[in-house]
N, C-alpha and C positions, 0 to 999 in steps of 0.2 A: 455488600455480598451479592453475587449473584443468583439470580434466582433459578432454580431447579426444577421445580416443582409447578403446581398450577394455581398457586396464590394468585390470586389479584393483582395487577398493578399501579403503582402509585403515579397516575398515569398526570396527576400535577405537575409533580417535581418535574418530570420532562419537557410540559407544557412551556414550563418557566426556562428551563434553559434554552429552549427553543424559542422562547416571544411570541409564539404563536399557539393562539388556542382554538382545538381544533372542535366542528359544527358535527363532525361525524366523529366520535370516540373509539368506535370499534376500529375505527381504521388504525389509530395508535395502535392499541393492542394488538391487531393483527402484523405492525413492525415489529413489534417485538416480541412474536413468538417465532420462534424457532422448529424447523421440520420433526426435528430432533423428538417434540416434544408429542409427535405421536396425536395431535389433536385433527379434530377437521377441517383445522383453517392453520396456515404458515404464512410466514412472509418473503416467500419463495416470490409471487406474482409483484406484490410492492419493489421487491428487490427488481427485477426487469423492469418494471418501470422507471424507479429510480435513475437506474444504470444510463439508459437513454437520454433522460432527463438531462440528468448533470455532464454528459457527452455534449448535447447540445449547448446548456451554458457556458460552461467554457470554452465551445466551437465561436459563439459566440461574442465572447467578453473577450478573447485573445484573437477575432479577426479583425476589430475595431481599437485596440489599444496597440495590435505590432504590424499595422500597415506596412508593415517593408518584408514582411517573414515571408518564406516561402512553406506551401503546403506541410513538406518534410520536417521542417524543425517546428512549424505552428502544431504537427501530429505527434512528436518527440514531446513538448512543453506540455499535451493536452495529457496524455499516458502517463505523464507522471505524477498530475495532480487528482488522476480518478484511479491509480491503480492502489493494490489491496496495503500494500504499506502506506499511503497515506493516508489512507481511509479506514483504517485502522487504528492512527493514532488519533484520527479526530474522536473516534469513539471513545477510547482511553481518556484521553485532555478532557472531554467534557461530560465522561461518567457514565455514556450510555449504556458502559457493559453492565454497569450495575442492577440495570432495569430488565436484563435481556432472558426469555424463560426458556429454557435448553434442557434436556438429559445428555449433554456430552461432558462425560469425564473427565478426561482430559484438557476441558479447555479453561480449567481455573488457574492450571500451571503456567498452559500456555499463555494467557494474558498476562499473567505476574512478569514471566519469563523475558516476554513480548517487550513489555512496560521498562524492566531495567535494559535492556539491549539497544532500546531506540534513545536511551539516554549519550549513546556513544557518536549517533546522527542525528544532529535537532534536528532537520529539514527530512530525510529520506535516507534510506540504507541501500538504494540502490541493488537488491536483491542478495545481503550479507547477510538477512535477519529474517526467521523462520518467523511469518505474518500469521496470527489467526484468521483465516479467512471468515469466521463467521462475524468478527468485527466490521468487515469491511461490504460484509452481506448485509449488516445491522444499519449502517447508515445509508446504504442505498434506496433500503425498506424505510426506513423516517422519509430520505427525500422524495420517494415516489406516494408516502402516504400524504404526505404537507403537498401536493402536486392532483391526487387527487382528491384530496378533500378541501383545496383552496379553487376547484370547476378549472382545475388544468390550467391554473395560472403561474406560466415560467419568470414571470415577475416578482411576485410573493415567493419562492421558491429560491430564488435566486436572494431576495431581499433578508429571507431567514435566514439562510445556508452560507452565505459572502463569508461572515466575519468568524463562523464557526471552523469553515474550510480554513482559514490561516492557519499558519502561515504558509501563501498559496507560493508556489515554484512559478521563478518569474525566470525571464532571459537569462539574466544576469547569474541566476543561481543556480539554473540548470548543468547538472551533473550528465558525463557521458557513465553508460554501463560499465563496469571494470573491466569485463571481456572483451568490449568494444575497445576498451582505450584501449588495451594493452593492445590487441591485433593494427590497431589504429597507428600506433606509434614504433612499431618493431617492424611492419611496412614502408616508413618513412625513412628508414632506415636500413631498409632492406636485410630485415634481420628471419630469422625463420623461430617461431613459436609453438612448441608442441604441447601437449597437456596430457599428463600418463592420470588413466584412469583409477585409482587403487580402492575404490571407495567399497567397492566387495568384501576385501580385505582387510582395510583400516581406517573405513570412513573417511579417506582422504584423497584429494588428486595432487600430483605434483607437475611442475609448470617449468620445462627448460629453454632457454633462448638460445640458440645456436650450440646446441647439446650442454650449452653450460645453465646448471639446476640456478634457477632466480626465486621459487615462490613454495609455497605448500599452504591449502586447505584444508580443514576437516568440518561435517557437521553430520553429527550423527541421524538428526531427523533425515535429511532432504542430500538427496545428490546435486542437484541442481546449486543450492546455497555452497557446499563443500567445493567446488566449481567457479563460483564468483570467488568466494575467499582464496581462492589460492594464485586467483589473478589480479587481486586486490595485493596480494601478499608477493605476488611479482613486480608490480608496480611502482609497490615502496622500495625495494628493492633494487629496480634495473636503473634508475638513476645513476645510483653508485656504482654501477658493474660496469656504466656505457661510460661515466666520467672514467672508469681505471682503463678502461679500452683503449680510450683516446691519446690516453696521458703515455 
């Protein structure tokens, strides 16, 4: 269970999923409290550290393993292994939410919520799934406290974090945005894609390709998500439209 309140934390159990035990203790606790929680100290500052940090190792680790990449797709493959979907579910996978001390209401559903939906994308949802952002705030703050309480060693950092980060988005498995494909492939084909907004109205956009209707989204939280879904939901879709076209 989450913790709420200003209990104490059980700042072992994390030690141990982590391997690493840390010289400065408050710096744990301070990952894992939350603004939320109204104290004198958050893990707002840890979190920018963090964030940095793990830019850099994976700037890193992907300039020396895809010598042939160019800039653009080496910064596509890096964005998606630091952004709030996948760093969200390293939290989940390995229980951190459990430790995490907040007064946000809201976010016991949203993790539950979070937790069965990414069950539909092992790797990434590619912006189909409403992310708790304080998840993805949570392990930024572990990686920037293991960063400054190991005297700023991107070594040890990297040597924690590697096998925790799995499973890391490699070439091969890298996904394009839904929006992207869809504009990407309806261009190649010289087809024209429009996207009627309706999400005022019914929480949903709908998505025609050459005034003929191929898709529909909805997502009650977030405009942005009801957006990708309904170009996700074009996509499955225009396959079959552009096979009956031809034929």
């Amino acid at each position: 269970k989450t913790e709420s309140s200003t209990t104490p934390l059980s700042l072992d159990e994390v030690e141990v999923i982590l391997g690493y035990e840390f010289k400065n203790k408050r710096l744990l606790e301070e990952a894992f409290t939350d603004a939320s929680l109204g104290e004198d100290f958050s893990n707002e500052r840890l979190e920018y550290v963090g964030d940095s940090v793990l830019n850099l190792l994976f700037t890193k680790d992907q300039y020396f393993e895809y010598p042939d990449l160019s800039p653009g797709v080496l910064t596509r493959l890096r964005a998606a292994n630091v952004d709030s979907d996948k760093l969200a579910r390293v939290a989940v996978k390995h229980g951190f939410h459990r430790f995490l001390r907040h007064k946000k209401p809201l976010l016991e559903d949203q993790i539950r919520q979070f937790s069965e939906e990414i069950q539909r994308y092992p790797l990434h949802s590619n912006g189909l799934v409403d992310v708790p952002k304080a998840l993805a705030d949570l392990v930024e703050s572990i990686i920037g406290a293991v960063f400054v309480d190991s005297n700023a060693s991107i070594d040890i950092v990297w040597k924690v974090f590697k096998d925790l980060l799995e499973p890391i988005i490699r070439r091969e498995t890298l996904k394009i945005h839904p929006v992207t494909q869809l504009y990407e492939m309806c261009q190649k084909k010289n087809l024209k894609v429009k996207f009627v907004d309706l999400w005022k109205e019914s929480t949903t956009f709908d998505v025609f390709v050459d005034d003929q209707f191929v898709g529909r989204g909805s997502c009650r939280l977030k405009k942005e998500i009801a957006h990708n879904r309904a170009a996700k939901d074009a996509l499955d879709n225009i396959v079959r439209i552009l096979d009956t076209k031809d034929t």
